[in-house]
N, C-alpha and C positions, 0 to 999 in steps of 0.2 A: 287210684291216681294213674293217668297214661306215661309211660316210660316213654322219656325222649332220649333222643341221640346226643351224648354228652358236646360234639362236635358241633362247633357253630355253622349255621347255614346260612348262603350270602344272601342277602337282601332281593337280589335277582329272581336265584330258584324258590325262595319263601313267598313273592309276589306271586309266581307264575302257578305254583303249586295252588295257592290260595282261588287264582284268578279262572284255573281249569275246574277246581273244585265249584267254584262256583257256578259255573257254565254246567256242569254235569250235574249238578242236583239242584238248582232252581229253573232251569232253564226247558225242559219239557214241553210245558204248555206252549212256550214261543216257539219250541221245533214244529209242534202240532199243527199253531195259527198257521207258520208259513208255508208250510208242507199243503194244508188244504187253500191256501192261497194264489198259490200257484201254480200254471197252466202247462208245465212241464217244458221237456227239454233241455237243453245242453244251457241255456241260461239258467233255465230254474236252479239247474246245480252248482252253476258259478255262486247265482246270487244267493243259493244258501250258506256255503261255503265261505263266501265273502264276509255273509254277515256274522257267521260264528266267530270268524278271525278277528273283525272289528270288536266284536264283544269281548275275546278271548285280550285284545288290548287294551279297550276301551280300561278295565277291570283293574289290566295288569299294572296301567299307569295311574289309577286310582289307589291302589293296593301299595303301591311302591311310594309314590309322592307322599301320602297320610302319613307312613310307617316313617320313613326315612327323615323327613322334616318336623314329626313332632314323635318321637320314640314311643315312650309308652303310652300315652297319649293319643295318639293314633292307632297304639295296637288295639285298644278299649275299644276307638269307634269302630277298627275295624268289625270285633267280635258283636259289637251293639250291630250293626249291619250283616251278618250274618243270622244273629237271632229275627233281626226286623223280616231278610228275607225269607226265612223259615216261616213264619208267621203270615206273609203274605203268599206263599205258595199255597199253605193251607186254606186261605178263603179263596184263591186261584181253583185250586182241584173239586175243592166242595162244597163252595157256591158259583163258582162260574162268572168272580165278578174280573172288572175293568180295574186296575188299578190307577184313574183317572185323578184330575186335581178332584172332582165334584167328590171319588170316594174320598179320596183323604179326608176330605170338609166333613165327610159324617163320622172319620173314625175322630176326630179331631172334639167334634161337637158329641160323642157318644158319652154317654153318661157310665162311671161301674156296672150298675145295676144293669143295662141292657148290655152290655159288652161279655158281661159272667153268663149270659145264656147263652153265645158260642162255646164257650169251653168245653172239650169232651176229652174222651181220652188219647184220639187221634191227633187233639190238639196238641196236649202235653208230648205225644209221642213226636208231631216235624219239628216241634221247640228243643227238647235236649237233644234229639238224635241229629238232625239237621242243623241244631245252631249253637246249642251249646257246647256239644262234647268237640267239634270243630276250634269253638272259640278259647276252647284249655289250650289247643295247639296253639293258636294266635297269643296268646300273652306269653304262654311259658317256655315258645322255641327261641333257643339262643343265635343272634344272629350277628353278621358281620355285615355292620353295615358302609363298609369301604369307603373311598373318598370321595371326595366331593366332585374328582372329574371323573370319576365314574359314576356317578349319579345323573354328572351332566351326560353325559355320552347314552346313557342306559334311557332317562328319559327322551332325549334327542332324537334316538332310532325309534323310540316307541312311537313320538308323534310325527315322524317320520313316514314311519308303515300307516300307522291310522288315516294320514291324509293321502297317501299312495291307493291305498282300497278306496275312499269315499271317491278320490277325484278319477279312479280309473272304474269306477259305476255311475258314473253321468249318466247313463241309458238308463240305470234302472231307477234314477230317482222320482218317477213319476209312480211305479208303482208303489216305492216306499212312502212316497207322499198320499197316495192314496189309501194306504193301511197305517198309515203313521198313529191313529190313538193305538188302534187295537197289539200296534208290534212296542211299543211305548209303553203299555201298559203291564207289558209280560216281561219287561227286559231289568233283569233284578242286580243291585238298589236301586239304579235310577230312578225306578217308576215311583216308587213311593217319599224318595228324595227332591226330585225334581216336582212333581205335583203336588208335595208339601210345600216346596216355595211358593209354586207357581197358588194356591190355598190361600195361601198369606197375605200376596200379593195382590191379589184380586181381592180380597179384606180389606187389605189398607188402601185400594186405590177407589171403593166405593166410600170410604170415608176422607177423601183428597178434597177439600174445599178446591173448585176451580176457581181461577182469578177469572173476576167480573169485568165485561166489557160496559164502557159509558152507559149510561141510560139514552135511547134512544129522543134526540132534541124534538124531532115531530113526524107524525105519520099521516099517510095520507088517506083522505075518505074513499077512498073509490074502494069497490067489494071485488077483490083479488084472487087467485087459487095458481098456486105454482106447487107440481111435483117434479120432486128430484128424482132420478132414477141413477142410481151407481151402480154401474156393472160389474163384472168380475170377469177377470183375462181377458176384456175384447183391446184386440190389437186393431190401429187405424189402418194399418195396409191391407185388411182384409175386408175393410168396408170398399163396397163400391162405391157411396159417396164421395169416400178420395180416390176414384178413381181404379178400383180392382176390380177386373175383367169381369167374374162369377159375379152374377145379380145377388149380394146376400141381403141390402135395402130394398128390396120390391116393395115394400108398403112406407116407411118414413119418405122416399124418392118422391111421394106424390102428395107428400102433406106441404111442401115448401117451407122442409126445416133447413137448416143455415148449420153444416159443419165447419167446425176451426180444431186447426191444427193444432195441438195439445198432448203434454207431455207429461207422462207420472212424476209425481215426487220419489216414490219407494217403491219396489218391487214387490210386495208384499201388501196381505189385503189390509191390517191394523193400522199400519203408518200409510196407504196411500187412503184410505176412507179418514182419517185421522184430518190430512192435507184437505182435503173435498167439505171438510165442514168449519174448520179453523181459520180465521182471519188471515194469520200469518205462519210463516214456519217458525215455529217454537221449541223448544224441550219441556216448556212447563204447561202447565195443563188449563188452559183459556179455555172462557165458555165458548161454547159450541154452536152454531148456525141452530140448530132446533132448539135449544134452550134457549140462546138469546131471542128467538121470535118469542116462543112459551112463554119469556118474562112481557114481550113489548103486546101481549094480548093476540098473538096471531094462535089459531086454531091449529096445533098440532100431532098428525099421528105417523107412528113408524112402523113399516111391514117386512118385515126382514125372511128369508128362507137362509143367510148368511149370519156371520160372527166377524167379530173384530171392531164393533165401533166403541167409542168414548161413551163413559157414563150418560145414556140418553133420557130428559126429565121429563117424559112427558107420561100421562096416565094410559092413550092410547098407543100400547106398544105391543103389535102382536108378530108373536112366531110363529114361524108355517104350522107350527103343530096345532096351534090356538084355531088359527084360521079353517083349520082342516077340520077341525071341532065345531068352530062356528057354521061351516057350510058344507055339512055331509055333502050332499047332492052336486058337489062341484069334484072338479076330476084334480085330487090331490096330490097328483106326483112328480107333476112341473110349477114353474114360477108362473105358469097363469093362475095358481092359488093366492098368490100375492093381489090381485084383482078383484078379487070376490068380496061382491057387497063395497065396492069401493065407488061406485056410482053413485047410489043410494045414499051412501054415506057424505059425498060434495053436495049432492042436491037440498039433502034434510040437514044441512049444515046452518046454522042460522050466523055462523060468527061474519064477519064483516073480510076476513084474510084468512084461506086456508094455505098452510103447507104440510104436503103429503112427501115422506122420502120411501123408498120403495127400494131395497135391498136384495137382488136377485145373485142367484149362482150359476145361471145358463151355461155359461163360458167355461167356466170349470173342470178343469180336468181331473185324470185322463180320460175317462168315462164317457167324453163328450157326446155321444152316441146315445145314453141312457137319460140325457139332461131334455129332450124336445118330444112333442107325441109323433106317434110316426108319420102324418100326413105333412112334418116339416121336414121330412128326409128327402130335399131336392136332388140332392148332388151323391152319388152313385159310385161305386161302392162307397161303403164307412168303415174304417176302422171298430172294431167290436171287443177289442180285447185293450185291458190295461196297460199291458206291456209294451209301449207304444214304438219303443226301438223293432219290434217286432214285425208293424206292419209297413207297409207303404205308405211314403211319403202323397200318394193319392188320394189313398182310402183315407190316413189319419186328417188329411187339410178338408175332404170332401165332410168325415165328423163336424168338425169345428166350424166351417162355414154353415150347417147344418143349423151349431146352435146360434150365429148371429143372425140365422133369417128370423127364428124363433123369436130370439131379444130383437126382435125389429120389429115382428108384429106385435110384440107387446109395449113398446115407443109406440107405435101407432094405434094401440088399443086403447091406451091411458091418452092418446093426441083428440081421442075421438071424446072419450068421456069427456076432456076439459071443452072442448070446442062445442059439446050443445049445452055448455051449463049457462042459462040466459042470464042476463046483466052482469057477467065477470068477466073482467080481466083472466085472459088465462098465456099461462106458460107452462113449459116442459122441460128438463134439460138432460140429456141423459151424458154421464161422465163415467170410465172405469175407473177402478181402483189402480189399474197396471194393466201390463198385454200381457204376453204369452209367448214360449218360442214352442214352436212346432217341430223339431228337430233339424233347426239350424247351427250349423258349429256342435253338431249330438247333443244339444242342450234342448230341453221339452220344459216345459211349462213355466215354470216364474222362481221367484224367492234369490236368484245370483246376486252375492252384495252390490250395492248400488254403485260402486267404483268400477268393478266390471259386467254390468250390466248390457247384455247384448239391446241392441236397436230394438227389434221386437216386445222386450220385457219394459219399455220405457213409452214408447210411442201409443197413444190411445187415442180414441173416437171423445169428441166435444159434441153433442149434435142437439143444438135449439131450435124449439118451436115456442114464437106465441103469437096472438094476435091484439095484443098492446097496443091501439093505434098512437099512443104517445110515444113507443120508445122502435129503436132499431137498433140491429147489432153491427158491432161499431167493424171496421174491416180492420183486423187484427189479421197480423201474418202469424203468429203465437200466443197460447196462453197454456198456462199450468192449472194445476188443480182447486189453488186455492182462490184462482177469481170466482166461483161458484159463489161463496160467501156474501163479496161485494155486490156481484151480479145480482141476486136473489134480493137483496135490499135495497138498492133500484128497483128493481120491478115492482116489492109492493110501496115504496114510495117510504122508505125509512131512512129520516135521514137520522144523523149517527156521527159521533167523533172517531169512531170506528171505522168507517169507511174507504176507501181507498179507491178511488176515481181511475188509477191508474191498473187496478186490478179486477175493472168491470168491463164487461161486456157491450152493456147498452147504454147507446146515446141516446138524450132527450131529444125528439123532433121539435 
């Protein structure tokens, strides 16, 4: 038995004790990720530093709030959560895995019988030494656990500091955003906490019956083809189209597409692609623009190199990975793999209405520089490095206008395929998800909640093409995301109790 100190200890130092011990013995592998992550300098060491601090509270207010609000009770989970982390370091060191929602699903879905062929003795040896003989301390230290305004005050400054480090590394959340599985996946219990929900969740939301929209009243004969295209981060003040100086539309500029002014729903790619397919704004989970076509008979496929959309029903649904399988011989490390065999595929189409959606990452940061091949690197110098507070406000806007010429030639690459497919109706529509801040106000990329979302993170490119000689785009001085829906059922001629007149686009000539 471990001898303890007959003296109780206050709830404060038993949190912090608990919360460094945890930092010091599961925490390695994330020293490693970020150490070879980063590109040195007098930031690299802020932001290391910064991030053990956050960990060092993140923990501490985890460790504090359990204990103190449910006594013993919480001492258990804590110790359960020390053995869990022991256990996870272990497949961390000696297979090298992610601690991802995808793993939890297989520790979840693991049967005894394959789970008992990990076990070795190095096993047994991070579990008692690492998680047990720890967790005798956690039940059986005597503590004080003082009142209640010192509970408040203790938690107070805790979340205090924790939002003083996040909000005062603004600069570096692009990096963090850009390593976010891989630093998520090391950072212990979270990883295996948080992506056990996040398991769960994504379970029960593939078994979410969606509420059905009307059955479509009548559709029209004519033989149709409209692709969607949803971008990712392109902000409207950077297209030339409205007007900004750097030519980044050279190629849509000469198709005689019709941009409008348009605004995100949500900062983020899940809720604004969510907005871009859904009739209306909702909380609850309606069918979706590609399903409700799937049911009304229209020809459905979805090409994604991206994540984040609703339960999509269609059989053709392929990921860049697929695509890159299907078309060795095509150049797989941009979204012009999103294209391939997509020709081929409208022409030998026999349905009567296709829609194609087309889900690209171009825009995408910080990386922007590694998202286009290099004969689209117009604009001189580019930012090269993640760390985007780092370089020039030249180089990093030179990057990114970089990738909208790119997502421009490919608007007009998919303008060209609909445009010689003989006897259809064709349309094109390309919509973001959200913009992008470039380090305006120190703010880079997307995700600021939607209340104070700077102008950049909200303002996005609308930009239609078709040659319908039935319909025309109506002169709207604004529209949001969700006329997509309406717009697209107009065009192939569905009418619908669903529809909304006031949330489309095109008028009938």
């Amino acid at each position: 038995m471990i001898p303890l100190p007959p003296k109780k200890a206050r709830l404060s130092t038993y949190s912090l004790l608990l919360s460094l011990y945890t930092l010091v013995a599961f925490h390695l592998p994330f020293a490693r990720h970020v150490a070879a992550c980063l590109e040195g300098g007098w930031n690299s060491v802020l932001l290391t530093v910064m991030g053990l601090v956050l960990l060092v509270g993140l923990n501490y207010l985890f460790y504090y709030l359990l204990v103190y609000c449910f006594r013993l009770v919480g001492r258990i989970i804590v110790a359960f959560t020390l053995v869990g982390d022991a256990i996870m370091l272990y497949f961390v060191n000696n297979y090298e895995v992610l601690v991802t929602d995808e793993m939890m699903g297989n520790v979840w879905r693991t049967q005894f019988s394959e789970a008992s062929g990990f076990f070795s003795w190095a096993f047994v040896f991070y579990v008692l030494l690492l998680g047990v003989l720890p967790s005798v301390y956690v039940i059986k230290r005597k503590l004080d656990y003082g009142s209640f305004k010192r509970f408040l005050g203790q938690a107070g400054i805790t979340v205090a500091a924790i939002l003083a480090v996040v909000f005062g590394n603004m600069k570096n959340w692009p990096w963090i955003d850009r390593n976010s599985t891989e630093l998520g996946s090391l950072l212990m219990p979270w990883s295996y906490i948080v992506n056990t929900v996040r398991y769960f969740d994504g379970e029960r939301k593939k078994n979410v019956k969606e509420i059905l929209l009307p059955d479509p009243s009548a559709i029209s004969e004519t033989r149709d083809v409209c692709v969607l295209m949803i971008g990712e981060s392109a902000r409207r003040d950077h297209y030339s189209l409205y007007g900004y100086p750097k030519e980044t539309n050279p190629y849509t500029s000469k198709d005689s597409v019709v941009a409008l002014v348009a605004d995100a729903a949500a900062t983020y790619t899940a809720a604004g692609v969510r907005a871009i397919l859904e009739p209306t704004e909702t909380r609850e989970l309606h069918e979706i623009l590609p399903n409700y076509l799937q049911r009304a008979g229209v020809d459905v496929s979805w090409r994604t190199s991206n994540w984040g959309e609703p339960p999509v029903h269609t059989e053709k649904y392929y990921k860049i990975d697929q695509l890159r399988e299907m078309y060795p011989n095509e150049e797989g490390r941009y979204d012009g793999i999103l294209l391939a065999g997509l020709e081929e595929e409208l022409k030998n189409s026999q349905a009567e209405k296709i829609f194609v959606v087309i889900h690209g990452y171009t825009n995408h940061g910080p990386a922007y520089n590694t998202n286009y091949p290099p004969e689209f690197e117009v604009f001189k110098p580019v930012c090269n490095t993640v760390e985007m507070a780092k370089t020039s406000p030249e180089e990093l806007n030179n990057a990114y206008d970089n990738s909208l010429v790119y997502t421009d030639y490919l608007m007009h690459s998919v303008i060209e395929m609909v445009r010689n497919l003989p006897d259809r109706r064709g349309c094109v529509l390309f919509v973001s998800d959200h913009g992008e801040s470039l380090g305006e106000n120190n703010l880079y990329m997307h995700g600021v909640p939607y209340s104070m979302a700077p102008r950049e993170q909200l303002e996005i490119p609308f930009v239609v093409w078709t040659d319908a000689p039935d319909l025309k785009v109506k002169p709207l001085d604004w529209v949001g995301q969700h006329h997509v829906f309406h717009s697209v059922l107009r065009f192939f001629g569905i009418e619908s109790p669903a529809f909304d007149e006031e949330k489309c686009i095109f008028a009938k000539k």
